[in-house]
N, C-alpha and C positions, 0 to 999 in steps of 0.2 A: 740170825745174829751170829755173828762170827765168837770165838770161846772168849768166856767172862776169866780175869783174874780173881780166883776163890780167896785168896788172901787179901783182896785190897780191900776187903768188907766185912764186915762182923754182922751174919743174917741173924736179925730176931723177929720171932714171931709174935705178935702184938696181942694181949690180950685189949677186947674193946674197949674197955674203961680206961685202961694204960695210956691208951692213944684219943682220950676223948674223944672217941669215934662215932656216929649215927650208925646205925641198924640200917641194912641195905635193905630200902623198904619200896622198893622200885618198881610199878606196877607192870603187867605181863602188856609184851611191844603188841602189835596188831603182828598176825601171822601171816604167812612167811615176813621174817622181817628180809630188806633187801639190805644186801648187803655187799658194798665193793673191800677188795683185800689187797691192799699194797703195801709192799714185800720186797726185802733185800735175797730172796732166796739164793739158796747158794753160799753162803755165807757158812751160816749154823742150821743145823734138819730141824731146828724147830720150825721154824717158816714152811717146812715140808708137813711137820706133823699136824700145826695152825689149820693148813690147808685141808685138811685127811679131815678134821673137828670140823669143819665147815660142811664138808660133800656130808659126811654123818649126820650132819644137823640137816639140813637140806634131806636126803631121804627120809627124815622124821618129820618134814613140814613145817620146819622152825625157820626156817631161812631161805635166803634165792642168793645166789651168789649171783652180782649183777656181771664183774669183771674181776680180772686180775691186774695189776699194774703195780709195775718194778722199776727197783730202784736200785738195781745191779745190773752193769752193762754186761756183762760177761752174755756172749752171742748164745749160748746154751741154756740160760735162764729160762726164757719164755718158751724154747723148746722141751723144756723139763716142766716148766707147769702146765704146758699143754698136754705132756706125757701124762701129769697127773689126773689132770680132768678126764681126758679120752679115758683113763684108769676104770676111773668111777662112773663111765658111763656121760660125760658132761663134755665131751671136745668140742660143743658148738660155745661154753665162754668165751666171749673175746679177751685178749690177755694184750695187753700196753706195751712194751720194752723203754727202755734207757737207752739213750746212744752217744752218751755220754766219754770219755776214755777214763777204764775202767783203771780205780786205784788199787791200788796193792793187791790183796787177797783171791786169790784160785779158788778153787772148789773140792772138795773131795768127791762130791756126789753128782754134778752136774751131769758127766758123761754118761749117766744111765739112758739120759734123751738121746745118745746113739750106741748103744748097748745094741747087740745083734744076737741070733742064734738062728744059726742054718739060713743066714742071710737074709734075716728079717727082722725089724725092730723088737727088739722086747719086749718094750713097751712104746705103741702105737701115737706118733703126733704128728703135726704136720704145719706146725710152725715154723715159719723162716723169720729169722731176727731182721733180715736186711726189708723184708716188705710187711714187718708188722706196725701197727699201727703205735705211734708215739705214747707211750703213760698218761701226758698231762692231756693230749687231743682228745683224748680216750675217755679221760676221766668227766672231759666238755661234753663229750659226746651220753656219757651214761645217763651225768644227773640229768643234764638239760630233759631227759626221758621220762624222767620220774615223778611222783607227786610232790607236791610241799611237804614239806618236814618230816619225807619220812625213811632217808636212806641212811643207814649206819657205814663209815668206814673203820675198818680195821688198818689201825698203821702200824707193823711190827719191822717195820726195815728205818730208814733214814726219810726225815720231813722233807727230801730234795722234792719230791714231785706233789706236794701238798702245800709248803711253800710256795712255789713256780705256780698253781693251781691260782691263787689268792690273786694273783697280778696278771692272769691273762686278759686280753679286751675282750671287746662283746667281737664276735664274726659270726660268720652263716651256720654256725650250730645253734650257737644260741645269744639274742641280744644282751645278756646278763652279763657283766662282766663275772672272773670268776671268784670275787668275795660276792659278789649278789647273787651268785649260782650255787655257793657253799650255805649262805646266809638261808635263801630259799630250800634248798634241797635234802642238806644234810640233818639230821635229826641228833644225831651223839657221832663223837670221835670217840673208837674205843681205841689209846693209843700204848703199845709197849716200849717206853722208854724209862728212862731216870731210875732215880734211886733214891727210895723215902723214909724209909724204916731203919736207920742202921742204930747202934746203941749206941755210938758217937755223933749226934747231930752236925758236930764240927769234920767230921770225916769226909774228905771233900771226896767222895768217888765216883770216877766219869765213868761214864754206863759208856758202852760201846756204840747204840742205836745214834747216841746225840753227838759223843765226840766227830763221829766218822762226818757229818756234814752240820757243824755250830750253827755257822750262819743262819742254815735253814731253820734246825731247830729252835733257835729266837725267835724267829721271822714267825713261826707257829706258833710258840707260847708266847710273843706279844700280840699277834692279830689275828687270831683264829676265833672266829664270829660265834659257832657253837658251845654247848656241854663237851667237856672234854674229861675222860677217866681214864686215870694214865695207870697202868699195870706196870708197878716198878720194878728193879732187879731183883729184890730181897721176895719177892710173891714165889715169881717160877723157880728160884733157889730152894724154897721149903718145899715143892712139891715135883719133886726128882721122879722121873719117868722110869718103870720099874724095868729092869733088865729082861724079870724071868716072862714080862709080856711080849716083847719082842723076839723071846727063843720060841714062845708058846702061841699066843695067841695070832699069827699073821698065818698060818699053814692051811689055809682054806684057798690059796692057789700057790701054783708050783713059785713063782716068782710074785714078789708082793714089793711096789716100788718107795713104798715108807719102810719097811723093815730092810730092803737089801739099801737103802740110801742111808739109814740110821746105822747100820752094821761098815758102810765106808766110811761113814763123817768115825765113830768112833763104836768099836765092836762091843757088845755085851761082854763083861758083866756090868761096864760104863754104865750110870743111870744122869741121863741127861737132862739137866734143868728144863722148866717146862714153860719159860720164857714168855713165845708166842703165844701157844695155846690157853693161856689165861686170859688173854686182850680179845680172843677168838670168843672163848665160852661167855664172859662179861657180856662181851656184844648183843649176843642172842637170848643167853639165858640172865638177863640182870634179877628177875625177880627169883631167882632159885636158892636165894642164899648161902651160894656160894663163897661169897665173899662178903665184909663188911666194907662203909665207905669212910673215907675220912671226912672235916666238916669241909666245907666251902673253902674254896682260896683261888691262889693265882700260882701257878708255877710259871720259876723264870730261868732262862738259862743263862748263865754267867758266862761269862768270856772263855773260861777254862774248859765249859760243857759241863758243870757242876750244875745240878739243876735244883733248884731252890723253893720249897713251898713256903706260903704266906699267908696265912689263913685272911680270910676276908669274908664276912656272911653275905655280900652279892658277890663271889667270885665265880666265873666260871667252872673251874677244876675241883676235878677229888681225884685222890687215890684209893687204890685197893687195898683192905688190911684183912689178913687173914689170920684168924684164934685156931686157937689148938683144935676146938672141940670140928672147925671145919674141913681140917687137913683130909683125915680117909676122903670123906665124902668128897670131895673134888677132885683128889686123885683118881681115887675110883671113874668119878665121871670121865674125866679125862683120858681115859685108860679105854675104857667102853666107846668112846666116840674115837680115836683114834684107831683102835682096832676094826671098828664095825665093818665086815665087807658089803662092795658096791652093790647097790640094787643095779640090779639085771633086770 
């Protein structure tokens, strides 16, 4: 996610009763949960660090990352998450691209997927944007693999390729069309967007995830068949990524490509919201109480990309609300899984 305006929002952190919230009482997924990650990386390192909480979970047994698939065209994307995976030991993921034409925003950190020393990658991929496989074919191609109801997606970039997913036909992947292949497949949306918590309810503030493509984002908070728990701005706001972990804790190899890609996007002593990596740890870990849920409703997104909850006791949606007494402990977790070095 590209940088949030810290002034356009007033963060507060909710105690449960304030927010007449339910107790996140969620029972533990079946293990490894599967799990697909699509991502605007490139944007903001949290999408980087999202990723890093995933392969950490995944060495722990908690999870299989099925794929990756992006929703930033930028031709270095999937070169750089391919960098990631080979990182951690994982380059046989298949990773999606966008091929889209890419709007506004560069990268600070992309170009680490061709970073060299003594004329050899840095860090090892072997991704080509121009012959990888499409995001949305990709995402046809995973579930269709899977069992019934049991694959979690992580959405921390823009609903372009989850949208476009809901309207594809049935073809020689799979006869499902792709709302009967999300309907069948998908188990939870754990998604990062919007913004729920502010001390102004009337504070209209567009998260960057939703503005950047509206349409889509409608297109998903009106027809998206699953549970959906959406990780809003004001979550990874309270729980700022600690600087002295990134001077500290990554020196277990000479180059570490979360630490030197968090040190481009913005050098320490910056502590960087922790955005993605909320929607990452929810996915996997729902029963850890990490987080509290909000009740039942419908989020909608308004024409502005203001995104609107609605409480409703059969709705699909909750958000994430997090108390005081939760804050260490899930930074802490978040600090440990993003650090963790790759099993070898």
């Amino acid at each position: 996610m590209m940088i949030r305006l810290f002034t356009a929002v007033a963060v507060v952190v909710y105690a449960v009763a304030a927010c007449s919230a339910l107790r996140a009482a969620e029972p533990a997924p079946p293990r490894p949960v599967p799990v697909i990650f699509d991502t605007d990386m490139g944007n903001d390192v949290d999408d980087a660090m999202a990723l890093a909480v995933l392969h950490a979970l995944q060495s722990r047994g908690e999870c299989r990352i099925l794929a990756v698939t992006l929703t930033k065209a930028d031709p270095l994307a999937g070169p750089f998450v391919d960098a990631i995976n080979t990182f951690y030991g994982r380059g046989d993921i298949p990773v999606g691209v966008h091929r889209q034409p890419e709007r506004g925003h560069g990268s600070r950190f992309l170009k680490l997927a061709r970073e060299t020393d003594d004329g050899r990658l840095r860090y090892p991929n072997k991704l080509d944007h121009a012959t990888a496989p499409d995001a949305r074919q990709l995402l046809r191609k995973v579930l269709a693999a899977q069992p019934d109801n049991s694959t979690v997606i992580v959405q921390v970039g823009f609903s372009s390729n989850l949208a476009a997913l809901l309207d594809t036909p049935a073809d020689d992947i799979s006869p499902l069309t792709g709302m009967e292949l999300v309907k069948a497949k998908v188990r939870l949306l754990s998604i990062m967007a919007g913004a729920f918590q502010t001390i102004d309810n009337n504070n209209r503030y567009l998260e960057f995830n939703i503005v950047r493509d509206i349409p889509a984002a409608q297109k998903l908070a009106k027809e998206w068949p699953t549970p959906a728990v959406w990780s809003g701005f004001e979550i990874g706001i309270a729980l700022p990524y600690p600087a002295v972990s990134i001077e500290r804790d990554f020196g277990y190899v000479q180059h570490h490509i979360i630490a030197e890609a968090y040190r481009l996007y913005q050098p320490p002593p910056h502590e960087r919201p922790t955005w993605d990596l909320t929607a990452a740890l929810y996915a996997v870990r729902p029963d850890r109480g990490y987080f509290d849920l909000s009740r039942p409703g419908r989020v909608v997104v308004e024409d502005d990309g203001f995104t609107r909850f609605v409480p409703d006791a059969k709705g699909r949606d909750r958000f994430l609300i997090l108390n005081a007494t939760q804050i260490a402990r899930t930074r802490e977790a978040l600090v440990q899984l993003t650090s963790q070095p790759p099993q070898r």
